[in-house]
C-alpha positions in Angstrom: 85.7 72.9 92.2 84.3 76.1 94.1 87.5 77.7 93.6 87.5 76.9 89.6 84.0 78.7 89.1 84.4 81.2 91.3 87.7 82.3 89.4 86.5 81.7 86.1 83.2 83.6 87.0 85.3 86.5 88.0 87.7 86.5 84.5 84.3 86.1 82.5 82.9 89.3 85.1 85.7 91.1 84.2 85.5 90.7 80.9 81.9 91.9 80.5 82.1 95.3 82.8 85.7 95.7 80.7 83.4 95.4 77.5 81.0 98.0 78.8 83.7 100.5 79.8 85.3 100.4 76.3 81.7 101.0 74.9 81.6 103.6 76.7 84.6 105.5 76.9 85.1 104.7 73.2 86.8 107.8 71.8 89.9 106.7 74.5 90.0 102.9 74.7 89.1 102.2 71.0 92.7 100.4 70.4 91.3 97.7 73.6 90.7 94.1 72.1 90.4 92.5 75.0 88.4 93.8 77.9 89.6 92.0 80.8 92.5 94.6 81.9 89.8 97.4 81.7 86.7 95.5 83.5 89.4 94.4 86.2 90.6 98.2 86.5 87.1 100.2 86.6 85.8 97.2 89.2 89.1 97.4 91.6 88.9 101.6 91.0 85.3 101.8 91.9 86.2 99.6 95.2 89.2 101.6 96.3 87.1 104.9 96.1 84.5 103.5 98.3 86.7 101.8 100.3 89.1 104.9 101.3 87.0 105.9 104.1 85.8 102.3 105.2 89.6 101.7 105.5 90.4 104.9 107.1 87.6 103.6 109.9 88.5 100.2 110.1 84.9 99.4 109.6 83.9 95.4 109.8 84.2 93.2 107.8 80.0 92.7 107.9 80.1 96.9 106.1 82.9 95.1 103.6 80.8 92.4 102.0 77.3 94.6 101.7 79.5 97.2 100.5 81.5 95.6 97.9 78.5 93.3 96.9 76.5 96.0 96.2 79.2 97.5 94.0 79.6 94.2 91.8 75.6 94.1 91.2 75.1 98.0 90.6 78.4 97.3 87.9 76.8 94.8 86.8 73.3 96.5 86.4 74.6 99.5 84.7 76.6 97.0 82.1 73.6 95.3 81.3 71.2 98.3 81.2 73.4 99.8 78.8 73.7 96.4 76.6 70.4 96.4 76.4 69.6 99.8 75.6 72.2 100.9 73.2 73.7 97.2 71.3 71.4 94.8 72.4 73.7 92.5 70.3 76.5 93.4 72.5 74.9 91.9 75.6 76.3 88.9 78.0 75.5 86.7 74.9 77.8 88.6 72.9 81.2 87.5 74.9 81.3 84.2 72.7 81.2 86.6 69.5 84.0 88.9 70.9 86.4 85.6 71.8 85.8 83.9 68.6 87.1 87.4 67.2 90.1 87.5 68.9 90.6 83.7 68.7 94.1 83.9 68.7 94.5 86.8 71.1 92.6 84.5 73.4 94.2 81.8 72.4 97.8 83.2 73.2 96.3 84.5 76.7 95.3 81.0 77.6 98.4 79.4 76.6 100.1 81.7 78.6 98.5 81.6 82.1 98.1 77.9 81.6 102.0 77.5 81.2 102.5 79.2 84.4 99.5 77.8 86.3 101.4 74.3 85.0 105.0 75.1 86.5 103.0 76.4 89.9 101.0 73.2 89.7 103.9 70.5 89.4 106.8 72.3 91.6 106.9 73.4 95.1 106.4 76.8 94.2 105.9 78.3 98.1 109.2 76.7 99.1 110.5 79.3 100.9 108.5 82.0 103.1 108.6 85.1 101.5 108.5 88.5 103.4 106.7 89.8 100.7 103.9 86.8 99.9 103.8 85.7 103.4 102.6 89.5 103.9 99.8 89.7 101.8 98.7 85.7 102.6 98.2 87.0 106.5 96.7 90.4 105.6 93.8 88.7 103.4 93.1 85.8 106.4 93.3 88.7 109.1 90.6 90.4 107.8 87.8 87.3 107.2 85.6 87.5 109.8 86.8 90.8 111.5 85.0 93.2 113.7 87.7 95.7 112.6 89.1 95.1 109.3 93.3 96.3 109.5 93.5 95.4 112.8 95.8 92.4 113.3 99.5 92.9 111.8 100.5 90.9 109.0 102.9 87.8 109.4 103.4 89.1 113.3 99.6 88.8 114.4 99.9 91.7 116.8 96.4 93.1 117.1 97.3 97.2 116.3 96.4 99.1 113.3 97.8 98.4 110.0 100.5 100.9 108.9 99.2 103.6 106.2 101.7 102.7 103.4 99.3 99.2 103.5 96.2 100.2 105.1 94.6 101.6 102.1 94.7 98.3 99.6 91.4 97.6 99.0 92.3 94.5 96.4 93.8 92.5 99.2 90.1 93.1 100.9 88.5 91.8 97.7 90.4 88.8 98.2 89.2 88.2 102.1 85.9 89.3 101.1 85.9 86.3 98.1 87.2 83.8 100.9 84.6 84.4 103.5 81.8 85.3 101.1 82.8 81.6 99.2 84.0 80.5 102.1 87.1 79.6 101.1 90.7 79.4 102.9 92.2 82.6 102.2 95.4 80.9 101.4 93.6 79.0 98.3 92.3 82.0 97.1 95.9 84.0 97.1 97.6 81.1 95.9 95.4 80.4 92.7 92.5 82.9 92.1 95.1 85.9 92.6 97.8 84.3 90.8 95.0 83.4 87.4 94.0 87.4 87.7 97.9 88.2 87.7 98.8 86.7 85.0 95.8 87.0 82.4 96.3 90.9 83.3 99.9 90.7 82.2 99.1 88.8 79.0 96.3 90.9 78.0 97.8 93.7 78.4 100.8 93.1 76.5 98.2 91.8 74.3 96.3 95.0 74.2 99.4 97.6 73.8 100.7 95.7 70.4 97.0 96.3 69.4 97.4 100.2 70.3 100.9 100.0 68.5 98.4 98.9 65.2 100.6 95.5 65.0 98.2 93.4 62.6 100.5 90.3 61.8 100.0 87.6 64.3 103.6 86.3 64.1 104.7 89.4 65.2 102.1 89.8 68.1 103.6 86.9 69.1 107.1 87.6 68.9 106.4 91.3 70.8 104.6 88.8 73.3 107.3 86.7 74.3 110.3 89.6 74.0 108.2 92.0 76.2 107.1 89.3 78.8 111.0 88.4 78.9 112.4 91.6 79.1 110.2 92.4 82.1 110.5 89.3 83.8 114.3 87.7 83.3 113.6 85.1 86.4 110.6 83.1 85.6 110.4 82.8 89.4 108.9 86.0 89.3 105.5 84.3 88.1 105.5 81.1 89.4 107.0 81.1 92.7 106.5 85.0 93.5 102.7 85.0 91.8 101.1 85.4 95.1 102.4 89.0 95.3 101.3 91.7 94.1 104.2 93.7 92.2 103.6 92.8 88.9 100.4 93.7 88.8 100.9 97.2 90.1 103.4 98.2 87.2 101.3 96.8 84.6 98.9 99.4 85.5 100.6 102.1 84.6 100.6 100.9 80.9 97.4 101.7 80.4 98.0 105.4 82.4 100.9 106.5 80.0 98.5 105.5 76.7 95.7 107.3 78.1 97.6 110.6 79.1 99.3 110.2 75.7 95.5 110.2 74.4 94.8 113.4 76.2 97.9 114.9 74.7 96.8 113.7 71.4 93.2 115.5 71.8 93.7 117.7 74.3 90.8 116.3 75.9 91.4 114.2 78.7 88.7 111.8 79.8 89.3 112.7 83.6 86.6 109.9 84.9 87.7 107.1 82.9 92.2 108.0 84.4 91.4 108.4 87.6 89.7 105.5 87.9 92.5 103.8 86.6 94.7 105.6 89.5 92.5 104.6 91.9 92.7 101.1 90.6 96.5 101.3 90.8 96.3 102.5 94.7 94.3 99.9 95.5 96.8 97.2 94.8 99.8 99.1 96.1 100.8 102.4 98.2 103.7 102.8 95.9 101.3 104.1 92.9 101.8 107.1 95.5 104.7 108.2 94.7 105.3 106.9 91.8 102.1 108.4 90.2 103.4 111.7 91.9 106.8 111.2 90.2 104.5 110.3 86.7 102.5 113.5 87.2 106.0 115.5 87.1 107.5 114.5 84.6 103.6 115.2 82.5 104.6 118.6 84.1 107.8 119.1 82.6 106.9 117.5 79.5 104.1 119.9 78.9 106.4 122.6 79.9 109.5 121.7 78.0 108.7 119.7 75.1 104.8 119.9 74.7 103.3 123.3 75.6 99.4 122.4 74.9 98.1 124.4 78.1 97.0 121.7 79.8 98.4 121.8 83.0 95.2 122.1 84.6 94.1 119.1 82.8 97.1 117.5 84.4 95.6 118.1 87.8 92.1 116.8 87.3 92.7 113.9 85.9 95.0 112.6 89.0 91.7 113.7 91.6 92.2 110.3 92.7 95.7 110.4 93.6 95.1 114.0 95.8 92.0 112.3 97.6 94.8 109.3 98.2 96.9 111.7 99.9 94.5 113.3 101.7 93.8 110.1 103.5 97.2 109.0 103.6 97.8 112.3 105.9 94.8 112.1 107.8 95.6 108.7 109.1 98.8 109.1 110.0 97.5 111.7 112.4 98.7 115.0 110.2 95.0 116.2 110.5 96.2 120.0 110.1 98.2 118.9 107.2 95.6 116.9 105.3 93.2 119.4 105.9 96.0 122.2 104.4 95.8 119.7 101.4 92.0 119.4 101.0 91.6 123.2 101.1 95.0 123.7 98.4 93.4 120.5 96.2 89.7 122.8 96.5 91.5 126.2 95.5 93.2 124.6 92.6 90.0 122.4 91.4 88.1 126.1 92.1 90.8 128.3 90.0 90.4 125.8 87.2 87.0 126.8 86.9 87.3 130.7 86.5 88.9 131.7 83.3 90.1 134.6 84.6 92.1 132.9 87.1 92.6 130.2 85.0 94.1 132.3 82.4 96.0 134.0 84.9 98.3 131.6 86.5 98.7 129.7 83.1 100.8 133.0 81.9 103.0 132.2 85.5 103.3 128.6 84.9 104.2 128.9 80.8 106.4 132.0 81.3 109.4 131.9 79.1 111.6 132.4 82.4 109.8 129.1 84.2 112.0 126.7 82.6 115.2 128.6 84.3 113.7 129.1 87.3 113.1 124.7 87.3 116.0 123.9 86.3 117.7 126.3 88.5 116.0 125.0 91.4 116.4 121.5 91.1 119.6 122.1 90.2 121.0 123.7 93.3 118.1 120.8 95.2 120.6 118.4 94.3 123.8 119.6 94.6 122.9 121.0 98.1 121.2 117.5 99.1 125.0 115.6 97.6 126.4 117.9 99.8 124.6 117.2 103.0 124.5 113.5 102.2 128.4 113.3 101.1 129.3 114.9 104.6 127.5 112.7 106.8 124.4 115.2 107.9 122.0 112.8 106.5 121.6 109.4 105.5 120.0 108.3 102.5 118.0 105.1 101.9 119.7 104.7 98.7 122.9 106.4 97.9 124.7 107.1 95.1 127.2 103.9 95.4 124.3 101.4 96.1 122.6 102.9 93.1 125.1 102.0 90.3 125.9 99.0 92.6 122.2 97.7 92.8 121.7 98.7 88.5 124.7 96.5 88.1 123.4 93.9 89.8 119.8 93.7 89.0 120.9 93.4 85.1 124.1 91.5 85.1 123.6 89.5 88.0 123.7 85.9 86.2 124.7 83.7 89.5 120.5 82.4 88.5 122.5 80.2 85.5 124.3 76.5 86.1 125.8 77.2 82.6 128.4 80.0 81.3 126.2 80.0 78.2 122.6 81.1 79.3 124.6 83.4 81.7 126.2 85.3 78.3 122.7 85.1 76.9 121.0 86.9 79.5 123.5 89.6 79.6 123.6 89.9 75.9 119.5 90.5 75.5 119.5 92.9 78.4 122.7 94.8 76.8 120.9 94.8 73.8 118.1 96.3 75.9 119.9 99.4 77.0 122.2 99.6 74.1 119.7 100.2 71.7 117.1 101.7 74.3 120.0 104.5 74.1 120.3 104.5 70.6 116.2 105.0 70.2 117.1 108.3 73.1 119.4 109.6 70.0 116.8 109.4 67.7 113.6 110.6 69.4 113.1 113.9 67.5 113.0 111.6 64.2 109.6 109.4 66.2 106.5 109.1 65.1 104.4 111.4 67.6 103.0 108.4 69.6 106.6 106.5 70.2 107.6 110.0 71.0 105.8 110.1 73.9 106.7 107.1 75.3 110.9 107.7 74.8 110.7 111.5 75.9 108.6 110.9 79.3 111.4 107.8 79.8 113.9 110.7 79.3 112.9 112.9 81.5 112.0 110.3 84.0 115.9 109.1 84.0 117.2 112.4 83.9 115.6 114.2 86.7 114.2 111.3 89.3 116.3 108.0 88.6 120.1 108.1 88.6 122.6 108.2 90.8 122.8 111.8 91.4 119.2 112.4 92.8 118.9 108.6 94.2 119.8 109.9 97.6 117.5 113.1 97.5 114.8 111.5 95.9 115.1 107.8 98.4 115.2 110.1 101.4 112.6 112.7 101.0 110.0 111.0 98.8 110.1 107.2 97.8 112.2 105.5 100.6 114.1 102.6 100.5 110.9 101.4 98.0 113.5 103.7 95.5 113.8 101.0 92.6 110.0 100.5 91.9 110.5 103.6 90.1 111.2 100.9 87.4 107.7 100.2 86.8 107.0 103.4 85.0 111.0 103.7 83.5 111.1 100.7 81.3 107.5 100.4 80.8 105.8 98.2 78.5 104.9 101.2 75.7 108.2 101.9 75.7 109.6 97.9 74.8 106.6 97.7 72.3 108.0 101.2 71.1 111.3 99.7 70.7 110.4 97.0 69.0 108.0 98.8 66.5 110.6 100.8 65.5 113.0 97.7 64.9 110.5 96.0 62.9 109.0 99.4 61.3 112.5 101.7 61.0 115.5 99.9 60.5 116.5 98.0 57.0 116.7 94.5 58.7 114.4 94.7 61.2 112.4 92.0 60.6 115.5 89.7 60.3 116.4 91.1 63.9 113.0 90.9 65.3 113.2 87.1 64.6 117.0 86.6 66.2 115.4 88.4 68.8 112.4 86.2 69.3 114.4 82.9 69.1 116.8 84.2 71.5 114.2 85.3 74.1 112.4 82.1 73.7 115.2 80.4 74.0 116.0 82.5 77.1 112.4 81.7 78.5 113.0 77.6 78.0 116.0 78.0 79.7 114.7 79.8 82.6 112.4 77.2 82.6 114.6 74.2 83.1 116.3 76.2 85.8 113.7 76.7 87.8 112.6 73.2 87.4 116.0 71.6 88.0 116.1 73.7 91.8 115.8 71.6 93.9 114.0 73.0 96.8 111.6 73.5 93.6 110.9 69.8 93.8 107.8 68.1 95.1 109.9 64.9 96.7 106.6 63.0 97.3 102.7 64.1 95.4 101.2 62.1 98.0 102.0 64.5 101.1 101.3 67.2 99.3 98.4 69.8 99.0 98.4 71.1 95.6 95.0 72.9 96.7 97.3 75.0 99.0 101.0 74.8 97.2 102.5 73.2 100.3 103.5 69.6 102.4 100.5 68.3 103.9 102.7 68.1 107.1 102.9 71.9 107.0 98.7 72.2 106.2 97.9 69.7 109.4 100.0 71.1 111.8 98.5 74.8 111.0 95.1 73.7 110.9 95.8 71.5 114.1 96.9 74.8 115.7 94.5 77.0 114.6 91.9 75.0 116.0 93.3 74.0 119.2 93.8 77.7 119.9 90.2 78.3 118.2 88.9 75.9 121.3 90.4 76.6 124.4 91.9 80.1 123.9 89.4 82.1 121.8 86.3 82.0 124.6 89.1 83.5 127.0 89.8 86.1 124.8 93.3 85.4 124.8 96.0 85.9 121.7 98.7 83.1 123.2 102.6 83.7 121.4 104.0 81.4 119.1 107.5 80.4 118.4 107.3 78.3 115.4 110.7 76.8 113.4 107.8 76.8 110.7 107.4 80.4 108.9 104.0 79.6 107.0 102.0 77.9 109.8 100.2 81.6 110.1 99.0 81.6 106.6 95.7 79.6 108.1 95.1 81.8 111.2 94.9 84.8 112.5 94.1 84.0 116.3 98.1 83.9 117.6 101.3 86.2 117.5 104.7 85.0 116.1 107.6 85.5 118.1 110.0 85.2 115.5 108.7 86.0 111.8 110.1 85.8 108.3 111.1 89.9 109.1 113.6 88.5 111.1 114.5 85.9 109.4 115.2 87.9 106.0 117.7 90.0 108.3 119.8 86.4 110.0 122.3 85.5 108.0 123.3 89.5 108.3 124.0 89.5 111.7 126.6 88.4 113.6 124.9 85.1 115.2 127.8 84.5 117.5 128.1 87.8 119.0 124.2 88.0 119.6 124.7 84.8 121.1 127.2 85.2 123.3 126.0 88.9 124.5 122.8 89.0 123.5 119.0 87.6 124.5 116.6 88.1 121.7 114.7 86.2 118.9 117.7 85.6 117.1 119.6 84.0 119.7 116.7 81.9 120.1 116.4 81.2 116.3 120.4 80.5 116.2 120.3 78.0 119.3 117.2 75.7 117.6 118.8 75.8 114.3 122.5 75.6 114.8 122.8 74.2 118.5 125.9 72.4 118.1 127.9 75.2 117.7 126.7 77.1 120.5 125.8 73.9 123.1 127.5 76.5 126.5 124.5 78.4 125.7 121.6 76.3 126.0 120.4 77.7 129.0 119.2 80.9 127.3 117.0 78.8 125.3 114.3 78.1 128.0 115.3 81.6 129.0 114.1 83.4 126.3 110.7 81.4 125.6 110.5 82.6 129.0 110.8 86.4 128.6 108.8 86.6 125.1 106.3 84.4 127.2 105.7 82.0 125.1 102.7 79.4 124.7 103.4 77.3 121.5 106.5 76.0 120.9 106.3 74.5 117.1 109.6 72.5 115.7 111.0 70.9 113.3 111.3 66.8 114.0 115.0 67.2 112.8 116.1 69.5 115.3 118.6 68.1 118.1 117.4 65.9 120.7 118.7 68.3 123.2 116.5 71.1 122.3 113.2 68.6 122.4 114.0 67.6 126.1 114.3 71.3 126.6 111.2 72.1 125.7 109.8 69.1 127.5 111.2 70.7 130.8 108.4 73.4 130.2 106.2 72.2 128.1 104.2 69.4 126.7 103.8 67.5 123.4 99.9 68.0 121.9 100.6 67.2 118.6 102.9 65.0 116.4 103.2 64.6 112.4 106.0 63.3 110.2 107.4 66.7 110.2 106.5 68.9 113.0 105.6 69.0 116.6 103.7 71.0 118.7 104.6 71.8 122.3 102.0 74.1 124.9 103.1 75.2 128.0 102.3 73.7 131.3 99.9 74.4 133.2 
């Protein structure tokens, strides 16, 4: 019950600092119906600008909680104050007013996170340990309680500091600071008040960009709804099973970034408080806003260069502050303190330039000289072909080369082995060739666009051309984005865009509406049978309620023997000030503490059916072999003896297995170990003495 009104206290909190903001920035976010995207956005920005140096010092989790309090009350305060003095009527008692409003908007929003919420509810949707979820799920309980927040190592539990591509998240701290400030099991609180946030900020903001698109009829609404939702999600895995995790979330961000620099464009006046806080709300969730708000911020560049020429380049810079004061801490924490301190002084001189007109004026005639454009182009040009060259005759390596590009496109949209039946398989193909095929068409016509779907087509046009295809894939996957390379989709084929294709279906062509309807039905249809797929998995199945924990989305077996651990540890480890190893057949058992290390962790168990198992067997002695001889020991029975040997060298205290392993490796384990603790499922095994 806790966990219901604290989540529906949040989405109602939300809501009302959302409803402020929009008051307040009204001249940018007039086209906002409903507030909870913004409120979410300016809360979570505010948070990651205080938290950048609290992170950077690994503060405790104490500073945390009075910190990030003191944030939600002054929010708050300010919200109210404002209410008050400007529309009284518009207060906390005018929320009711605004939802019976948008009645149906609301409406649709509820039906929407409660049909997810329902498939979570009734399937065994944390099946299967995740690298990604079971990351996040130990780096929100590693931080309740800490003395140093970023301390302990996600899914590992190796106490060093967390790396900087994940150090500076300050919405996974919001979620430890809601567990221990609730006191609530941080697993609870990332498997249902994370996943409620998720997806009411995915349906409100669909929501909210058909609004900016001035779509009035609520059957279309509804039909924009469901083709958008389906065209950015073709697994509804994505949101059920994977809703833990924060991707989503992080590229539907970015929607409201592109309408707000198209806003800009469309005044010339940029509201630079009200986007950087929305970048700073879209580094909080992820590092990849990084670079791909870097890559964002260039192709604004070339766009005002190319296509737009307003003068604003300078504009262009202060309204991504937040990003530059990202960076600077990004450096400075991965020890580059020259470096960040180059940056700070470059980020000054530019911010300092912007504010002399006579400077100003001077480098503008540099930057929007008629021979810049060659000078680009000519430079990028020759980027490339020398980085093809380097990469094609084996001096470097990239992440993601040219091959693996068209390879991974190909099978990221035609990929259909998610289908029992020949038929959805040919659906799902047809709607996402649809997808490209008349995405192309709309490239051909984009001088012909109104000036707002413009926008959307010619930033996805340079954005294709210049940073995402298989020519600059290994430049770009080496020098700036990693093997991270393919989030780049979350600002490629982004929402304003779909809602852009569809307007000018509906709007443009002489059967549009007839098409928009086929369209609808056939991505509905598309959505039920995704559905029923999922449903009809079976590991998706909950084989019996009783010995589950819906409160936790897993068996009850796997709940006891974690606690059971956790507490056994808690009692006759912790007052030694000892972190004993773990080697558990179990990958989730760490979700409920943070007082152990893992031996072996989903990392390497992502990477075991890749390696040759026999070979590491036979010549080998690490986790793998160890992993291999529990799991598959008749194959490998001549081997046995390295099992004891290698719980040996990685020194391990807890042996946790699986009550369906052989017999062999039990009496094994008994040789060195004894049995504390039994369940239908799992045992637990400490070592002697």
């Amino acid at each position: 019950m806790t966990l219901i009104l604290i989540t529906i206290f949040f989405v109602l909190y939300f809501t009302y600092i959302g409803a402020f903001t929009c008051h307040l920035f009204d001249k940018q976010l007039y086209w906002v119906n409903l507030k909870f995207p913004i409120g979410l956005m300016v809360t979570f920005g505010t948070l990651q600008l205080v938290s950048f140096p609290l992170l950077y010092l690994h503060v405790s989790m104490t500073t945390i909680i009075i910190c990030f309090i003191s944030i939600l009350i002054l929010l708050f305060v300010c919200a109210t104050g404002y209410f008050i003095k400007n529309c009284p009527k518009m207060s906390i008692y005018g929320l009711p007013k605004h939802i019976k409003k948008n009645l149906f908007l609301v409406g649709m929003v509820i039906g929407f996170v409660s049909l997810h919420l329902a498939l979570t509810f009734i399937t065994n949707s944390l099946n299967v340990a995740s690298s990604d979820q079971s990351f996040y799920i130990t780096l929100v309980k590693n931080n309740i309680g800490a003395s140093q927040i970023n301390t302990i190592y996600p899914v590992t539990g190796q106490v060093r500091d967390l790396h900087l591509y994940y150090n500076f998240q300050s919405y996974f701290l919001f979620l430890s600071f809601i567990s221990q400030v609730f006191n609530l099991e941080a697993l609870a609180v990332t498997a249902w008040f994370y996943p409620v946030l998720l997806l009411t900020f995915i349906a409100t903001s669909i929501v909210n960009v058909c609004c900016y698109m001035n779509i009035k009829n609520k059957f279309t609404i509804a039909s924009f709804f469901i083709i958008t939702f389906m065209f950015n999600f073709w697994a509804i895995e994505n949101v059920v099973k994977y809703n833990t995790y924060n991707g989503p979330l992080r590229a539907y961000i970015f929607v409201f970034i592109f309408i707000l620099y198209y806003e800009g464009y469309k005044t010339k006046k940029f509201n630079h408080w009200l986007i950087n806080i929305v970048w700073l709300a879209a580094s909080a969730v992820q590092s990849t806003a990084l670079f791909n708000g870097y890559i964002l911020l260039a192709s604004l560049v070339l766009y005002e260069l190319f296509i737009a020429k307003r003068k604003v380049i300078f504009e262009l810079f202060k309204s991504s502050i937040a990003l530059h004061i990202y960076v600077f801490f990004f450096l400075r924490y991965s020890w580059h303190y020259k470096l960040s301190t180059l940056w700070a002084i470059a980020i000054l001189a530019i911010f300092v330039i912007s504010k002399v007109p006579k400077w100003k004026s001077w480098c503008e005639q540099i930057v929007y000289h008629k021979n810049m454009q060659r000078v680009i182009i000519i430079g990028y040009c020759s980027l490339i072909v020398l980085s093809l060259i380097l990469f094609n005759y084996g001096f470097l390596t990239a992440p993601i080369s040219s091959d693996y590009f068209i390879e991974y496109l190909n099978g990221y949209y035609f990929n259909n082995t998610y289908y029992s039946s020949i038929v959805s398989s040919l659906l799902n193909t047809s709607l996402k060739l649809f997808l490209i095929l008349f995405n192309i068409y709309l490239v051909s016509k984009v001088t012909q666009l109104k000036e707002q779907l413009k926008f959307f087509v010619w930033l996805q046009i340079i954005l294709v051309i210049v940073f995402y295809n298989p020519l600059v894939s290994p430049f770009i996957s080496t020098f700036i984005t990693g093997s991270v390379y393919f989030r780049m989709r979350d600002i490629i084929f982004s929402i304003p865009l779909i809602v852009t294709l569809l307007c000018y279906i509906s709007s443009q062509l002489k059967s549009g509406k007839a098409i928009l309807r086929i369209l609808t039905v056939l991505t509905l249809g598309l959505g039920l049978i995704n559905i029923y797929e999922y449903i009809s998995y079976k590991p998706n199945h909950i084989e019996d309620f009783s010995q589950y924990s819906f409160y936790y989305r897993l068996p009850k077996d796997t709940v006891n023997v974690s606690e059971f651990l956790d507490q056994y540890i808690d009692k006759y480890y912790t007052s030694k000030n000892e972190r004993p190893k773990v080697y558990s057949t179990n990958r989730q058992i760490n979700y409920f503490s943070n007082k152990y290390e893992m031996v072996y962790t989903i990392n390497q168990d992502r990477r075991f059916n890749s390696i040759d198992l026999r070979q590491n067997i036979i010549y080998g002695a690490n986790e793998y072999v160890l992993e291999g001889l529990v799991t598959q020991l008749q194959e490998y029975k001549e081997y046995l003896i390295k099992y004891r040997l290698l719980l040996r060298v990685y020194k391990v205290d807890f042996v946790v297995l699986n009550n369906d392993v052989d017999e062999v490796i039990k009496n094994e384990t008994l040789k060195d170990y004894n049995l504390i603790y039994s369940n239908p499922t799992f045992s637990v095994y400490e070592l002697k003495g």
